[in-house]
C-alpha positions as MATLAB code, in Angstrom:
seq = 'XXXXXXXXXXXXXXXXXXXXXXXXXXXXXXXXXXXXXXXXXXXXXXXXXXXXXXXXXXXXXXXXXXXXXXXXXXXXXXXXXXXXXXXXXXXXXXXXXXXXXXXXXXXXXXXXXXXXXXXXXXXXXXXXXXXXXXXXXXXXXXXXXXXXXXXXXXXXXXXXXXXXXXXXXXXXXXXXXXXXXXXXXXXXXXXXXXXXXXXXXXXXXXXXXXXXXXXXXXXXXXXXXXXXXXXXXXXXXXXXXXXXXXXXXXXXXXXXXXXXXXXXXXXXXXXXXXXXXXXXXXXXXXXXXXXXXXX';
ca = [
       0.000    0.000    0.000;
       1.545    3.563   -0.703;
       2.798    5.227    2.319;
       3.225    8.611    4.108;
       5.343   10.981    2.033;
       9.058   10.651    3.550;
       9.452   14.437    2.621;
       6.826   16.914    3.548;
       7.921   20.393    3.296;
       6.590   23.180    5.929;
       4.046   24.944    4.045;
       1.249   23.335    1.166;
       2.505   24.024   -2.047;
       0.234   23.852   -5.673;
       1.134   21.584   -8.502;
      -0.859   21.600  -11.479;
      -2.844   18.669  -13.320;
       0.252   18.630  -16.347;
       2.853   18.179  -13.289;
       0.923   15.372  -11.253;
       0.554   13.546  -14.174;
       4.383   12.245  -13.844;
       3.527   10.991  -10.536;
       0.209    9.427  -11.182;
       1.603    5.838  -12.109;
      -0.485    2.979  -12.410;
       1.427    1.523   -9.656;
       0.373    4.033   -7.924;
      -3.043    3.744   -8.393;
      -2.944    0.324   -7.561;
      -1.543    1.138   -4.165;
       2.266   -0.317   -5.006;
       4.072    2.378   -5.275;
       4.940    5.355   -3.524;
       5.401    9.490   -4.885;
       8.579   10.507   -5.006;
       7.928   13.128   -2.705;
      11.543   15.063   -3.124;
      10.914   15.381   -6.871;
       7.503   16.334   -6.082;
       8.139   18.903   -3.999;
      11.257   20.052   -6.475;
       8.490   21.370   -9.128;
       5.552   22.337   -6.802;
       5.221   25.579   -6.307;
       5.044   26.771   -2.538;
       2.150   28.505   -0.853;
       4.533   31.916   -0.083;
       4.007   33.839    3.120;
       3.762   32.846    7.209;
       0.193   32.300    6.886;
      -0.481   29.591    9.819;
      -3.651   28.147    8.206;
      -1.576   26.925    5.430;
       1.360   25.195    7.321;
       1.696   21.445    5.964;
       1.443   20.005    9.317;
      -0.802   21.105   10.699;
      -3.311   19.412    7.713;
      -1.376   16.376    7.982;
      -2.124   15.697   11.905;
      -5.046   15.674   10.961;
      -5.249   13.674    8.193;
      -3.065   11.044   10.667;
      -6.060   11.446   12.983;
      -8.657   10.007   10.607;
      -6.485    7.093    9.655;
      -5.559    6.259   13.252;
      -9.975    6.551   14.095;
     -11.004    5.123   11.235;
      -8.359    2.674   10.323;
     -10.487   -0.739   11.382;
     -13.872    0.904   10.230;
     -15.288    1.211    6.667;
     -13.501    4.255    4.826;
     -16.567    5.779    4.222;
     -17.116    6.394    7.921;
     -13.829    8.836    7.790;
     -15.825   11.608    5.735;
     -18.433   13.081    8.255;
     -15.431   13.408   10.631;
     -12.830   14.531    8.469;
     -14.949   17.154    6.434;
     -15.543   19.938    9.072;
     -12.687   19.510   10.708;
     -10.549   20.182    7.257;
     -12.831   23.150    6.352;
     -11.961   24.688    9.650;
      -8.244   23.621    9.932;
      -7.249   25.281    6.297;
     -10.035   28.213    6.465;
     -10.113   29.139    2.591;
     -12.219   31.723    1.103;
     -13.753   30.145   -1.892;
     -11.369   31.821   -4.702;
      -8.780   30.050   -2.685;
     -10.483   27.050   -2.360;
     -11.509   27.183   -6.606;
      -7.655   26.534   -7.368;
      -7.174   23.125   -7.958;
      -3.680   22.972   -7.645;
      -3.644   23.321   -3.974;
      -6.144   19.893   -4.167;
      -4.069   17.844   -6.047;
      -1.240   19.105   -4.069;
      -3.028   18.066   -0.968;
      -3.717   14.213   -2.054;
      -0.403   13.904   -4.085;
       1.973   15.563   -2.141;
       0.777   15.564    0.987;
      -1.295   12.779    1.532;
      -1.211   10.182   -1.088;
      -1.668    7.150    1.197;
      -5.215    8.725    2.564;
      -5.933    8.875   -0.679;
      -5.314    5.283   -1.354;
      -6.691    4.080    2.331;
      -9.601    5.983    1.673;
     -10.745    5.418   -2.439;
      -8.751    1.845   -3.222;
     -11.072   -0.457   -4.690;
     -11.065   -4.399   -3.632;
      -9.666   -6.687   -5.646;
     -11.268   -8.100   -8.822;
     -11.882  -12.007   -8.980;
      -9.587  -12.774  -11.484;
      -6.960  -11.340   -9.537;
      -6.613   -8.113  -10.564;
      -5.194   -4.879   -8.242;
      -7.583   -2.725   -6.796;
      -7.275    0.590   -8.093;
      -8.340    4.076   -7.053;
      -9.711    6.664   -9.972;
      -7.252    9.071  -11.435;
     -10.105   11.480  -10.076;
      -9.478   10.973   -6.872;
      -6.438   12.955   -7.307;
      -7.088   15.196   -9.904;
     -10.750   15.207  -10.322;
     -13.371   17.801  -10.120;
     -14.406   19.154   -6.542;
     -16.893   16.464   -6.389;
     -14.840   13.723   -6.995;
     -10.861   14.802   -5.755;
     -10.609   13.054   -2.123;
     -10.181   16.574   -0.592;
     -11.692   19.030   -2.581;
     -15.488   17.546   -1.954;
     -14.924   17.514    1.733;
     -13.810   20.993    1.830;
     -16.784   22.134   -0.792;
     -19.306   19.529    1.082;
     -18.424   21.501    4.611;
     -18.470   24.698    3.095;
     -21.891   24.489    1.230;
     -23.767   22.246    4.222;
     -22.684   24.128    7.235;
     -25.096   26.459    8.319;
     -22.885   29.473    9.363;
     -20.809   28.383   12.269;
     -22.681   25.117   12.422;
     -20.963   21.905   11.081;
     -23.553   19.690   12.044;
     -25.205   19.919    8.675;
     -22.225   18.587    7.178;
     -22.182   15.721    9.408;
     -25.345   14.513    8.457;
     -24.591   15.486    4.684;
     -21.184   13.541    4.182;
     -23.021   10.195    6.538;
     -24.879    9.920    3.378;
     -22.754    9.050   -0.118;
     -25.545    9.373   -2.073;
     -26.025   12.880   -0.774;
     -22.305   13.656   -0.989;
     -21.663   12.302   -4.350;
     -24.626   13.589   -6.153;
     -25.693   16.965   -4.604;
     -22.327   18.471   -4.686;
     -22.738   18.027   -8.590;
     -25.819   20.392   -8.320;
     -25.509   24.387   -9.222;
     -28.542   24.442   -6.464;
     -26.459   23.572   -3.733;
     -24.793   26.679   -4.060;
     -28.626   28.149   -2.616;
     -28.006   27.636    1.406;
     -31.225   27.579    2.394;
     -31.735   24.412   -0.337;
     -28.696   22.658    1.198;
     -30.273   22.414    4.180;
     -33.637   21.507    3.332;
     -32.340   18.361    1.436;
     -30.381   17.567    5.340;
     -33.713   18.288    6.562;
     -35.399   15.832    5.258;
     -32.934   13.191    5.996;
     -32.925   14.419    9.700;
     -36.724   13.561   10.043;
     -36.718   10.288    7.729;
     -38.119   11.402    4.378;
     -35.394   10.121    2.373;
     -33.232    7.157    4.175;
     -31.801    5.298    1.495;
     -29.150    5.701   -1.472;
     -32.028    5.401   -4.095;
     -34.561    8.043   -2.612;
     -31.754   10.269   -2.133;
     -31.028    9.656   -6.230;
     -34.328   10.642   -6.809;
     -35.261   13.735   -4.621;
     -32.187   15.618   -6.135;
     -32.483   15.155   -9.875;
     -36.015   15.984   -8.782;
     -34.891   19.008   -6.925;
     -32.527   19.815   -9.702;
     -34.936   19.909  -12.249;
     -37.626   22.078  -10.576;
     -35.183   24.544  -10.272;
     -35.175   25.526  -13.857;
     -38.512   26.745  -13.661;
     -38.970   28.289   -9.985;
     -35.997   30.348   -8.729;
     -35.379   28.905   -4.693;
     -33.621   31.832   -3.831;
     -36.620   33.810   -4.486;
     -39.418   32.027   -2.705;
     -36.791   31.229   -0.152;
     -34.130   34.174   -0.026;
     -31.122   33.525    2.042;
     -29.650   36.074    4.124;
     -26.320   37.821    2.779;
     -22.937   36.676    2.956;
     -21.105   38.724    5.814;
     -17.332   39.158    4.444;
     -16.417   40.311    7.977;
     -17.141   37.311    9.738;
     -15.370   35.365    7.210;
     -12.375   37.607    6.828;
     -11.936   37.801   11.467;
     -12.599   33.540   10.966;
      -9.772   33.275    8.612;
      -7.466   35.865   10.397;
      -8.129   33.846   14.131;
      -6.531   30.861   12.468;
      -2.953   32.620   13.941;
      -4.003   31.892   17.483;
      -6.277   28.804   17.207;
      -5.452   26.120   18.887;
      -5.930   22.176   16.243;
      -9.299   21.576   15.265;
     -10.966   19.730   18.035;
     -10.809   15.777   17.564;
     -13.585   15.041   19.853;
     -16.557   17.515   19.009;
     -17.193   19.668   16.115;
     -15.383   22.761   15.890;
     -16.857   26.470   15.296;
     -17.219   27.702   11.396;
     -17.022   31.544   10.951;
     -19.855   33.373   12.741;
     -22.433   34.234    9.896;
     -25.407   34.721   10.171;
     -27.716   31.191   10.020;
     -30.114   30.493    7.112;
     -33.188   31.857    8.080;
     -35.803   28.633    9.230;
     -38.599   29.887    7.597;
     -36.837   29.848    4.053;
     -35.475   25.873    4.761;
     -38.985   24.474    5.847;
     -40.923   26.275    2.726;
     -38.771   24.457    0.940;
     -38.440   21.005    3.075;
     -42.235   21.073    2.506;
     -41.848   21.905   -1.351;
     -38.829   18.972   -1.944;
     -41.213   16.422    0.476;
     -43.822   17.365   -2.698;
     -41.415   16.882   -5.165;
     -39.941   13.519   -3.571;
     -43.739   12.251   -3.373;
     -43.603   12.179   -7.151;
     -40.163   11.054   -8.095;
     -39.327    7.808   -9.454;
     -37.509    5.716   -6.659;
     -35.714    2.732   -8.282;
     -37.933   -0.307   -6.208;
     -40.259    1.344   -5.105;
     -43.626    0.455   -6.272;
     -45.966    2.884   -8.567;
     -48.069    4.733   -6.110;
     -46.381    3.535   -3.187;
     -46.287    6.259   -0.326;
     -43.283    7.136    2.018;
];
């Protein structure tokens, strides 16, 4: 199995998708070999500055955490832990966070071997490696091992609140598919769709697969953010958030730590539309479930 890095520089560095490619072997990818982390390092480019939030270190303690919790459960477990706790440990804005050099960086150069605990497929029958997806690396935010924890805590938390997220990233079917959505982006949707896990609307992989192409679709003909309207992004909170990370102590390992302190989606706009995606979700076509059938 690919292990830890032997070199890990101070600070998180970018690379960019033409660089990793050299290091993305299929050895690699079947978990037997390792990245060269000195040559690595020798053409990524580092993060410049003393900014603490962006020390190497720090990230990789925590990534070291998860695999030590984790390491005897299924790797799926590892997201709705690891998720908030990354969001609030590297405190990006979202420019930052759109650059995905600093993801591939992350999983290639910092942590290839969470990469490989976490996305390593099992072995075929005929005796063929497992293999993780080049995407896992590389990928879009809502595939790269990093990137859709980072966008899944950022879009699900409500303001400070994290718990959201953990509720969001227990589900795959939620985490794979809704972070595909432009919706998402729409806070007061976000949280609807945890809503209605919360009080048992949708339970399972397949009626989350249906309520959010459902969701999805309704959206092209009646604007969310207009029967529901958020409240407005306060830069200040986000900006004091980021510049606290100087004097914060490691994100907590045992409860959830604190997101920047904006302003919570108002309740009203969620449940107008937990009780418009319930209406939806009454229609959609759940794979097994019969024609008619009521939840």
């Amino acid at each position: 199995m690919t292990s830890r890095p032997e070199y890990l520089p101070e600070r998180l560095a970018l690379i960019s998708d033409v660089q990793a490619a050299d290091y993305i072997s299929r050895g690699l990818l079947e978990g037997r070999d390792d990245v060269p982390s000195i040559a690595l390092n020798k053409v990524a480019e580092p993060l410049p500055g003393e900014d603490a939030r962006l020390g190497l270190h720090r990230v990789r303690d925590l990534i070291d955490q998860a695999l030590d919790r984790f390491r005897d459960e299924r790797p799926t477990n590892a997201d709705a832990w690891l998720a908030p706790r990354l969001h609030e440990t590297l405190r990006l804005t979202r420019r930052e966070a759109a650059d995905k050099r600093l993801w591939t960086y992350l999983a290639l150069g910092m942590a290839p071997d969470y990469v490989m605990w976490r996305h390593l497929s099992e072995p075929k029958t005929d005796g063929s490696h497992g293999r993780v997806a080049r995407d896992r690396f590389i990928g879009p935010h809502y595939k790269q091992t990093f990137a859709r924890l980072w966008w899944a805590a950022e879009l699900f938390r409500d303001g400070p609140d994290y718990r959201p997220v953990v509720v969001a990233c227990g589900n795959q079917d939620m985490l794979n598919s809704a972070l595909r959505l432009d919706v998402i982006d729409h806070r007061p949707t976000a949280l609807a769709l945890v809503r209605m896990m919360e009080r048992g609307t949708v339970r399972t992989g397949r009626e989350v697969n249906a309520l959010t192409p459902a969701v999805n679709a309704a959206a092209a003909t009646l604007m969310y953010d207009v029967i529901a309207p958020d409240v407005g992004r306060d830069g200040d909170a986000l900006r004091d958030w980021i510049a606290g990370a100087e004097s914060s102590l490691p994100s907590p390992r045992n409860h959830l730590p604190d997101g920047p302190e904006e302003e919570r989606a108002p309740k009203e706009a969620v449940e107008r539309l937990v009780a418009h995606f319930a209406e939806l979700f009454a229609d959609a076509q759940v794979r097994g479930r019969a024609s008619g059938e009521s939840e």
